[in-house]
N, CA, C and O atoms as a MOPAC input file, in Angstrom:
PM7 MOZYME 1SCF
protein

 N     60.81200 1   -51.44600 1   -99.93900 1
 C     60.19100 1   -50.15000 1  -100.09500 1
 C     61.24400 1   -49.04200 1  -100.13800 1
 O     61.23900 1   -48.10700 1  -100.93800 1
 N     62.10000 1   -49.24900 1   -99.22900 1
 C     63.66500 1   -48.17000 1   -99.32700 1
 C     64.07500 1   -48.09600 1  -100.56100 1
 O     64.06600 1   -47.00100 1  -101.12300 1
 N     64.65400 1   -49.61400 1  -101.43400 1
 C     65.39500 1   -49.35500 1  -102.44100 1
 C     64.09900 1   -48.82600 1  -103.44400 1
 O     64.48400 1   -47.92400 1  -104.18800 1
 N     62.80400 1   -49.14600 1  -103.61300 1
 C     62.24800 1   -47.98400 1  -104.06800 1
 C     61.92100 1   -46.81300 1  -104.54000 1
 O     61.92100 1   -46.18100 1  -105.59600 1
 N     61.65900 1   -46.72100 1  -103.50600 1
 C     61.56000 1   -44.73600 1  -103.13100 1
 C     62.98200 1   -44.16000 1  -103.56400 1
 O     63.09500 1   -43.08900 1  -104.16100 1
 N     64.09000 1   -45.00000 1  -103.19600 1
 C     65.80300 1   -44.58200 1  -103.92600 1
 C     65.75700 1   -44.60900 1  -105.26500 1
 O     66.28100 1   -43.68500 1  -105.88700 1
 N     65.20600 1   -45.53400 1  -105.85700 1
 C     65.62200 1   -45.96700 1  -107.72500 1
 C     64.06200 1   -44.77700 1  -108.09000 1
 O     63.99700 1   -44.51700 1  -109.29200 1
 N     63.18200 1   -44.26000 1  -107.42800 1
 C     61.98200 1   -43.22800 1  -107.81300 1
 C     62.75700 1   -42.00900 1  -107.86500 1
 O     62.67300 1   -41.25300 1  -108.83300 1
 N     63.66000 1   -41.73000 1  -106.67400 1
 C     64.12300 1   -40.45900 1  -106.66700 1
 C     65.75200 1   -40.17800 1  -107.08100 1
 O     66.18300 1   -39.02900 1  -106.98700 1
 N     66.48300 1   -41.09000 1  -107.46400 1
 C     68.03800 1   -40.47400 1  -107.92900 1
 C     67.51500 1   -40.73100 1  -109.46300 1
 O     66.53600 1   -41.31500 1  -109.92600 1
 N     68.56400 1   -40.06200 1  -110.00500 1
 C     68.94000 1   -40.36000 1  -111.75300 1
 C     69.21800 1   -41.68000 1  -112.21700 1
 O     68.96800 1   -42.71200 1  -111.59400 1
 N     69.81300 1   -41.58600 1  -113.47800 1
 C     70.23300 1   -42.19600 1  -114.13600 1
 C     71.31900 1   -43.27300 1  -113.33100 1
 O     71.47900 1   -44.44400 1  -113.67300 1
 N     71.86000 1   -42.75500 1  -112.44700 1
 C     73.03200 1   -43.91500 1  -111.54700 1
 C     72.24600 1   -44.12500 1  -110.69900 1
 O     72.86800 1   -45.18500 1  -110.63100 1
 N     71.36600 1   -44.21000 1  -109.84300 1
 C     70.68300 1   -44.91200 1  -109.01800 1
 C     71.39100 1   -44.43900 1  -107.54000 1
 O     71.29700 1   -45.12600 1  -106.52300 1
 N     72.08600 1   -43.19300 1  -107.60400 1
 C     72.89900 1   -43.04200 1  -106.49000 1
 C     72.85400 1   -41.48600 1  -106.14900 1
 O     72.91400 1   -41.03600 1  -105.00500 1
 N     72.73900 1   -40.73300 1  -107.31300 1
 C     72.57000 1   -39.04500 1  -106.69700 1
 C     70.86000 1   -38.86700 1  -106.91100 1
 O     70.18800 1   -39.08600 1  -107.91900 1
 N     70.38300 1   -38.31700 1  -105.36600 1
 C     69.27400 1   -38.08100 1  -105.68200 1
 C     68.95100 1   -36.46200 1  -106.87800 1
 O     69.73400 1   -35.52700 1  -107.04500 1
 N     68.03000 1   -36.58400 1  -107.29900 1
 C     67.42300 1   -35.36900 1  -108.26000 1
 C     66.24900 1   -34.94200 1  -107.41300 1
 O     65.30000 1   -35.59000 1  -106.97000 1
 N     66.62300 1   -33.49700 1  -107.29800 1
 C     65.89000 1   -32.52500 1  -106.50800 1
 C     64.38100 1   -32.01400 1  -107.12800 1
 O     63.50700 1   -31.37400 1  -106.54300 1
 N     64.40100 1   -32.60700 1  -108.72900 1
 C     63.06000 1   -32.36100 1  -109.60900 1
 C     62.42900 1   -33.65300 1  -109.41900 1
 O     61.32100 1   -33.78000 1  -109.93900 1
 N     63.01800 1   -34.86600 1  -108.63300 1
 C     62.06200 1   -35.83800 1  -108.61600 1
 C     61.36400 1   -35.80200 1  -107.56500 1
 O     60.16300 1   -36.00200 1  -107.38200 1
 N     62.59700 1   -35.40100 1  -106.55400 1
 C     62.15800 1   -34.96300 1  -105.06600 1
 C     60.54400 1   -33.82000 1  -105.10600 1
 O     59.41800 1   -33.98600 1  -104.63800 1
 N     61.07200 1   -32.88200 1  -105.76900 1
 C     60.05400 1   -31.93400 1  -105.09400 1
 C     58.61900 1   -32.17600 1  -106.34000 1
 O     57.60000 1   -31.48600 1  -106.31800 1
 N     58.86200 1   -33.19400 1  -107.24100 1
 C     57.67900 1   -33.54700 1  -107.85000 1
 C     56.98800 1   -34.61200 1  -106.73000 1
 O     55.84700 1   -35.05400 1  -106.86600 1
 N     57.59600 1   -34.83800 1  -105.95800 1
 C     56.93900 1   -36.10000 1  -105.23800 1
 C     56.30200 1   -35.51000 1  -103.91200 1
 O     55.27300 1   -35.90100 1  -103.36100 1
 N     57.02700 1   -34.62400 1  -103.57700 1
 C     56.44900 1   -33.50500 1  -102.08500 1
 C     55.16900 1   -33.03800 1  -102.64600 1
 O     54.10300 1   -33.24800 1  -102.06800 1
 N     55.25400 1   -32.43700 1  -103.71200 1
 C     54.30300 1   -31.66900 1  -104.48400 1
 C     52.77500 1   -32.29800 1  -104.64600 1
 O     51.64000 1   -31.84000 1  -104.51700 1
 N     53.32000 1   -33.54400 1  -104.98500 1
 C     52.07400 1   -34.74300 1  -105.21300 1
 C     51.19800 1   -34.95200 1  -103.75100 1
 O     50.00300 1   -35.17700 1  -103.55800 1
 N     52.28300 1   -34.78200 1  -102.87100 1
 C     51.68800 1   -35.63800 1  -101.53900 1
 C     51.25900 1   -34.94000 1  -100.66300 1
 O     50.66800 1   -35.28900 1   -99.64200 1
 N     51.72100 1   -33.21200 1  -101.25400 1
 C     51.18100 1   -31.93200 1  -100.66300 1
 C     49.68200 1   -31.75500 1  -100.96600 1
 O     48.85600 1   -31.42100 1  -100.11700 1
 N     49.32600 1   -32.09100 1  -102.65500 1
 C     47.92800 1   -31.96800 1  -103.14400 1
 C     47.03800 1   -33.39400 1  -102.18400 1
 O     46.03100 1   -33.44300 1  -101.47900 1
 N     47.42600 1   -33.76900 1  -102.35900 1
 C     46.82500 1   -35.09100 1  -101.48000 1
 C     46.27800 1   -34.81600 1  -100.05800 1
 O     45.15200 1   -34.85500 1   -99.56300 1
 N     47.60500 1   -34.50100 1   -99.56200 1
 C     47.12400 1   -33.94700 1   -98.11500 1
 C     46.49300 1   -33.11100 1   -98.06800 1
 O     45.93100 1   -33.03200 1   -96.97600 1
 N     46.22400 1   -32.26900 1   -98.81700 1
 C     45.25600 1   -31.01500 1   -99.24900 1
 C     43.62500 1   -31.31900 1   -98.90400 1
 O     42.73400 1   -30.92300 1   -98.15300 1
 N     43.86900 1   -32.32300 1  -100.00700 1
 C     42.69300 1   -32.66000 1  -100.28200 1
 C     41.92200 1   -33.50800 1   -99.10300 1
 O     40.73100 1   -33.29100 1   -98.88500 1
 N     42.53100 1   -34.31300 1   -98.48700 1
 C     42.44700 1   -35.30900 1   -97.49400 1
 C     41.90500 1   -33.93700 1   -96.16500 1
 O     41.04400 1   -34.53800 1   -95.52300 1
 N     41.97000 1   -33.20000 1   -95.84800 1
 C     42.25400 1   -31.83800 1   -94.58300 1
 C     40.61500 1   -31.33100 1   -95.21800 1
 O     39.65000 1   -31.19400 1   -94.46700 1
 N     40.54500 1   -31.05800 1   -96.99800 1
 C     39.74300 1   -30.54900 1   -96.98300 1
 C     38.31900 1   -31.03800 1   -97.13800 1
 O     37.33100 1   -30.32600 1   -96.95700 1
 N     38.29400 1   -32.63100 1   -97.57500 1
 C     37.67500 1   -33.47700 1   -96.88600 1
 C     36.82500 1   -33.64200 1   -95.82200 1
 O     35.63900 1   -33.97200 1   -95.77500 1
 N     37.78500 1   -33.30200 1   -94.80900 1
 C     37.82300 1   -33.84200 1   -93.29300 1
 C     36.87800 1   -32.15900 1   -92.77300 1
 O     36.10700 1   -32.07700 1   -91.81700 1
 N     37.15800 1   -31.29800 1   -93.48900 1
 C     36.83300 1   -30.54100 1   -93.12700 1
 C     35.16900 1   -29.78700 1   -93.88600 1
 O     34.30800 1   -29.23000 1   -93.20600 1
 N     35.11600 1   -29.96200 1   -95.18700 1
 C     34.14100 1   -29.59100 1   -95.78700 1
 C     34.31900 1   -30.48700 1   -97.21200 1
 O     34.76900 1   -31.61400 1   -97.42000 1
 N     33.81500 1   -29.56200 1   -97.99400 1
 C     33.20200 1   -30.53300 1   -99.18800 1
 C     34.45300 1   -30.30700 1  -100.11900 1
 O     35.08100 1   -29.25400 1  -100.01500 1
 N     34.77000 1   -31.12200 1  -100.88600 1
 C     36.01600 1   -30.72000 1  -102.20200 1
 C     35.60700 1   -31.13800 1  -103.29100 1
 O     34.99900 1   -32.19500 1  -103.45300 1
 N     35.93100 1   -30.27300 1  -104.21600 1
 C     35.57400 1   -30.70700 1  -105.83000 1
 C     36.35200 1   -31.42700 1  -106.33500 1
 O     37.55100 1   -31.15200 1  -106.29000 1
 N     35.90300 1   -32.52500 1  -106.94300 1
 C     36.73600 1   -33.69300 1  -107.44200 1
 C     37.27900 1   -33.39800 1  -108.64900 1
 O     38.17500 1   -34.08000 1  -109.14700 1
 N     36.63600 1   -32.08700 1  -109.34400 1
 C     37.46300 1   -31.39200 1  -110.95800 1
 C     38.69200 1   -30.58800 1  -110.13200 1
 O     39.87700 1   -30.65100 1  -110.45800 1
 N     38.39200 1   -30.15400 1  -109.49000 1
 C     39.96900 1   -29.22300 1  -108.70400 1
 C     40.50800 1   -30.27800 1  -108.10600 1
 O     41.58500 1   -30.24000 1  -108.70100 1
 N     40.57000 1   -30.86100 1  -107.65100 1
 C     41.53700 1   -32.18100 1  -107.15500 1
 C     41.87000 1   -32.55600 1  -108.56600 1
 O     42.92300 1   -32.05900 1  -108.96600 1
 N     41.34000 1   -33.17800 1  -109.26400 1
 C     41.93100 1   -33.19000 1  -110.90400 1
 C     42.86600 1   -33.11200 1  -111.43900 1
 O     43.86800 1   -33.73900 1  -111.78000 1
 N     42.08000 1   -31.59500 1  -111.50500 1
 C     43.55800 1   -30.53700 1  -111.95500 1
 C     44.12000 1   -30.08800 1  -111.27700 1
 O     44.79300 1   -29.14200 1  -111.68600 1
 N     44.18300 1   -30.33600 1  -110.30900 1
 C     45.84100 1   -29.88800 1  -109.19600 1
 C     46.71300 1   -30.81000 1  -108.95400 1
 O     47.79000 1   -30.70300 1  -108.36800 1
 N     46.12200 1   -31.91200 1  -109.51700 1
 C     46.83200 1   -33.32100 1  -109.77600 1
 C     47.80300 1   -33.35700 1  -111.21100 1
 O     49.00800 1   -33.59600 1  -111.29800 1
 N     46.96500 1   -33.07800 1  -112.12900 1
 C     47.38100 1   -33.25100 1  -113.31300 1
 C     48.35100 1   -31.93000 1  -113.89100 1
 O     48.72300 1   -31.92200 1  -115.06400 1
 N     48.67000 1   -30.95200 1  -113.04900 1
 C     49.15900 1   -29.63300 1  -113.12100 1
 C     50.55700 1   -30.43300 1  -112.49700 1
 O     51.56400 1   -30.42400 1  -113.20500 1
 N     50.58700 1   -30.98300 1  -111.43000 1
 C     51.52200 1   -31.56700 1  -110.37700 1
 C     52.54000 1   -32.46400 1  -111.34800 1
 O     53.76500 1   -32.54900 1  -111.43000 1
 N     51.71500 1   -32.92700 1  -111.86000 1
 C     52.09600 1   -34.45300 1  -112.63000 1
 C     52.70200 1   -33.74900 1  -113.91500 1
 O     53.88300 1   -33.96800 1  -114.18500 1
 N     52.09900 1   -33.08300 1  -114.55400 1
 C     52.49200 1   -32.27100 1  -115.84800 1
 C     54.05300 1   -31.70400 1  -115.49300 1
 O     55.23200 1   -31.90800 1  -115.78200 1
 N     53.39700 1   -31.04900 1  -114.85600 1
 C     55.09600 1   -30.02600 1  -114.44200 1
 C     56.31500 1   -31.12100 1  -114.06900 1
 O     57.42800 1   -31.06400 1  -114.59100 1
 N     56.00900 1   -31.89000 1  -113.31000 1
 C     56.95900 1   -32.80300 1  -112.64800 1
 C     57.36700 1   -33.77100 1  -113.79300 1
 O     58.41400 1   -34.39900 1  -113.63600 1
 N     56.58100 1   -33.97100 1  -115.03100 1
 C     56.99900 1   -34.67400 1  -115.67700 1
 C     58.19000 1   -34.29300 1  -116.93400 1
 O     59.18200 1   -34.84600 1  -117.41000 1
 N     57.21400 1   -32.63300 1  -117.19600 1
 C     58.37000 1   -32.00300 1  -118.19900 1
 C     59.56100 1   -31.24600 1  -117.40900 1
 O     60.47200 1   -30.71900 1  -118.04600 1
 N     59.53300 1   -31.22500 1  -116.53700 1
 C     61.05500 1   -30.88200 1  -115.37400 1
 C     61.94900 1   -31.80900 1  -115.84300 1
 O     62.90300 1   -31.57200 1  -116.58400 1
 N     61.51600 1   -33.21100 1  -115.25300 1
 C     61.95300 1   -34.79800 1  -115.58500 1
 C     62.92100 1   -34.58100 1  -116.95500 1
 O     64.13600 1   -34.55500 1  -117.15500 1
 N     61.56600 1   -34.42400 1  -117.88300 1
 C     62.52000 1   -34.67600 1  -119.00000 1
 C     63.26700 1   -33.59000 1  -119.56100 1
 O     64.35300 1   -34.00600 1  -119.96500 1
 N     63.11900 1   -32.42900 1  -119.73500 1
 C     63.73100 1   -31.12900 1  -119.90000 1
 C     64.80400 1   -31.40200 1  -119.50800 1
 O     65.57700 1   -31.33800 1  -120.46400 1
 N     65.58400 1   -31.83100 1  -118.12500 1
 C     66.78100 1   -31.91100 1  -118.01900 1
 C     67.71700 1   -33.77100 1  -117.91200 1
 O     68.85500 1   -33.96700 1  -117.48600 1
 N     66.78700 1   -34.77200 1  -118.42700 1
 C     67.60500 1   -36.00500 1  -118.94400 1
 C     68.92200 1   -35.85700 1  -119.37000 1
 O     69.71700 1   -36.78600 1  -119.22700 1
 N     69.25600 1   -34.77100 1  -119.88900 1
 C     70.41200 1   -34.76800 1  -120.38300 1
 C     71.27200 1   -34.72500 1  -120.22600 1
 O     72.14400 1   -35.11200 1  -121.00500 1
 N     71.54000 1   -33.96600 1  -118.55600 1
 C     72.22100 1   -33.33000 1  -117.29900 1
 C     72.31800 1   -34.28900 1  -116.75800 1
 O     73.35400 1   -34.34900 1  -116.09700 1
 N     71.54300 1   -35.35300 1  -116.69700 1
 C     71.69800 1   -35.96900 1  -114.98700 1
 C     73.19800 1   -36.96900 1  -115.07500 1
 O     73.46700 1   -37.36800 1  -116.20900 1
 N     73.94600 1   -37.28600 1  -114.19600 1
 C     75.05400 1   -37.97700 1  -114.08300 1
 C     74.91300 1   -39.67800 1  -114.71600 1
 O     73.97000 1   -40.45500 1  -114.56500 1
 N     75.99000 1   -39.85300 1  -115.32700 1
 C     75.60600 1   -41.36100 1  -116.29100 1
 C     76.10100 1   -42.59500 1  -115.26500 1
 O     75.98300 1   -43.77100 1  -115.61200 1

């Protein structure tokens, strides 16, 4: 599960982490926990969970690739 979460979050060398994979992944687990609190607490719309998902995922994905070009070989 370690070497994982390592080869999810560095670049291209498998050795410097990337701070756009990082905070796409906080981001993800922030909406989650969100949702999970608001749950627990009252009712949540499963179209806004959705799209606060797919906003998460979007962004984190064109971050990703926008800078492929940069990352260390």
């Amino acid at each position: 599960m370690r070497t994982f979460l390592k080869q999810l979050l560095t670049g291209k060398d498998n050795q410097t982490y990337d701070i756009g994979r990082v905070t796409w992944l906080l981001g993800t687990i922030t909406v989650i926990a969100l949702a999970a609190f608001e749950v627990s607490t009252s009712q949540i719309s499963l179209r806004e969970l959705a799209e606060a998902l797919g906003i998460v995922s979007a962004a984190g994905g064109a971050s990703t690739m926008m800078k492929k070009d940069t990352e260390p070989q």
